[in-house]
N, C-alpha and C positions, 0 to 999 in steps of 0.2 A: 504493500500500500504506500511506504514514504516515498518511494522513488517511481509512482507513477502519477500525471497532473495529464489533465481532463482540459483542452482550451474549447470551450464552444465558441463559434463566429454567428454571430446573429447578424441579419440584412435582410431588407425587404426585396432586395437585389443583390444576390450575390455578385461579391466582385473577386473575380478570376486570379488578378493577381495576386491578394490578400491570400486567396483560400488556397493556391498553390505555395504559397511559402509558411503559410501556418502547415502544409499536409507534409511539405517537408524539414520543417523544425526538426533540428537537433541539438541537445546537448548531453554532455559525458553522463553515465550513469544514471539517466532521470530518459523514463519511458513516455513519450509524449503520445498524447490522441488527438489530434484533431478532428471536430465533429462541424454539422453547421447547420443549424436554423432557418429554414425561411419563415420570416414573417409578413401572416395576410392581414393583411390593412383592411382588408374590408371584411372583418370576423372575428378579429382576436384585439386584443387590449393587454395591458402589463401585466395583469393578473391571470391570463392566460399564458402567458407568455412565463411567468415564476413557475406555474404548476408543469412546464414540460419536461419530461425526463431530463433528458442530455442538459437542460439548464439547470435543473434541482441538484447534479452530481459534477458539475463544470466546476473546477479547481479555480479557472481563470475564462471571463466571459469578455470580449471584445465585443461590442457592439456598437451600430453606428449612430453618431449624430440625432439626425435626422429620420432615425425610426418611426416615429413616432406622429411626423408632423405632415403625413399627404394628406391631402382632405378629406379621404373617403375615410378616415379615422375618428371614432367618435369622442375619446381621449386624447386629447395631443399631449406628450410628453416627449423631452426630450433625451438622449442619450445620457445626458451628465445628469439628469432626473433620476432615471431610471434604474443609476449606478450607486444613489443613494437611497435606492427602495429596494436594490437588490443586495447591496452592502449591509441594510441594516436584519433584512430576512437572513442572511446568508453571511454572516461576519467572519468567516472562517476565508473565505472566496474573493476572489478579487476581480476587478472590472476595468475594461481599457478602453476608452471611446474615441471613434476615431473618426474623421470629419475630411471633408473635400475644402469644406470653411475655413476664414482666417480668422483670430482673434479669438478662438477657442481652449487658448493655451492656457488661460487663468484658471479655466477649470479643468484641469490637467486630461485636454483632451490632445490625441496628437492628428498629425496629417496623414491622411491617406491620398498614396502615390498617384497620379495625376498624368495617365499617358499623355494626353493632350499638348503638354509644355513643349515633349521632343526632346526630354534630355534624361539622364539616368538611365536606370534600368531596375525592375521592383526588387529584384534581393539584396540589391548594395541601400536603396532606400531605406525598406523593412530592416537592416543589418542595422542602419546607424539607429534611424528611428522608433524600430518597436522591439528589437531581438535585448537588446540593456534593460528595458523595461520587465520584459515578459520572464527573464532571468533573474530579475530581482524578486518580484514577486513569488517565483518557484522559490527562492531563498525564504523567505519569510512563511512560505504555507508551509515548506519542510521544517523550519525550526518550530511553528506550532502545532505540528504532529507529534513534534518529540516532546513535546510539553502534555500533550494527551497519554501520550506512551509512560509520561512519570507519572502524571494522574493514576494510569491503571494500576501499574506496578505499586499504586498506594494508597488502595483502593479502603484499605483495614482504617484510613485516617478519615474517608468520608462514608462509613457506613451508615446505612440509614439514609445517607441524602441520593437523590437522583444526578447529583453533581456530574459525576464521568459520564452517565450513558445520555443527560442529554444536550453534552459537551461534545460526545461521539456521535451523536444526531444531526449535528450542526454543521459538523467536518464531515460528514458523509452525504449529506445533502440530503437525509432522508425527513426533515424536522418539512411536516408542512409551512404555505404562508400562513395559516393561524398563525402563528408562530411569533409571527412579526407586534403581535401584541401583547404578547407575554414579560410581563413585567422582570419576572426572572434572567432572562438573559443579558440584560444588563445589569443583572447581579455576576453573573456565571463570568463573563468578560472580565467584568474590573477585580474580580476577584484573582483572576489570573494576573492579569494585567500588574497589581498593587501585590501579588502574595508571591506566586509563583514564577514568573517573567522574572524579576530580581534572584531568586536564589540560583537560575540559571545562567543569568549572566554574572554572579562569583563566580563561576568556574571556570572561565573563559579564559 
């Protein structure tokens, strides 16, 4: 499980080049999957779009922009939205938004490659632009698997509570959007965050 990560590509239109360099992503000892979404604008909304598998179990979910905003949409949201609805269901997972747009960078959206200009080529793009990114975050989802991993192994110090399994719930994407209103999880979070996060990094 630590060294496998899940990217879903969501788009209302897939883009070719994106989806050929997510399909062939590599990096050293980390088993990557690329999956991809299409999303129908005229039928589905964000709450459909949380309950679909391959996005309930996505380690790391790229999605674009401008999802959200053709007309024939009865919700309009937008990507950088979306990635704070999906971030707060799904705290474990992370989200990369990505835009043909400029002036999106405040909300740490970044750009999608642009045949049109005539210059580059999409893997030397996707290399500078999204491959640092997409590598950090596998950093950070594997270091708080292993912080689950101490949870179990220590299991005898939260009996009685549902603390690990529905910590394990969240990191496996099986935790419905009900979820998203459950007070507890943002107990489960800062508890880590403020208790356990610090005694991991003493040992560094």
């Amino acid at each position: 499980m630590n060294k496998i990560i899940r990217i879903v590509y969501i788009d209302d239109k897939i883009d070719n080049y994106l989806s050929r360099y997510l399909g062939e992503l590599y990096f050293e000892d980390i088993e990557v999957y690329a999956r991809e979404v299409t999303f129908d604008s005229g039928s589905e909304n964000y709450i459909t779009l949380l309950e679909k598998e391959n996005v309930k179990l996505a380690d790391i979910v790229i999605v674009d922009s401008k999802l959200f905003e053709n007309q024939s949409v009865d919700q309009k949201f937008s990507g950088e939205e979306f990635k704070m609805i999906y971030t707060t269901a799904n705290p474990y997972s992370k989200v990369i938004v990505i835009s043909q747009n400029d002036g999106l960078e405040k909300f740490g959206t970044i750009k999608k490659f642009n045949p049109t200009l005539g210059k580059g080529n999409p893997k030397e793009f996707y290399d500078h632009n999204l491959r640092v990114l997409i590598e950090d975050n596998i950093k950070e989802i594997i270091y708080k698997r292993n912080i689950l991993t101490i949870l179990k192994n220590n299991s005898e110090a939260y009996k009685g509570s549902l603390i690990v399994e529905k910590i394990n719930e969240l990191m496996e994407g099986t935790s419905s959007y009900k979820d998203l209103t459950d007070e507890k999880i943002d107990f489960l979070i800062e508890l880590i965050e403020k208790n356990i996060k610090p005694m991991l990094d003493g040992d560094k």
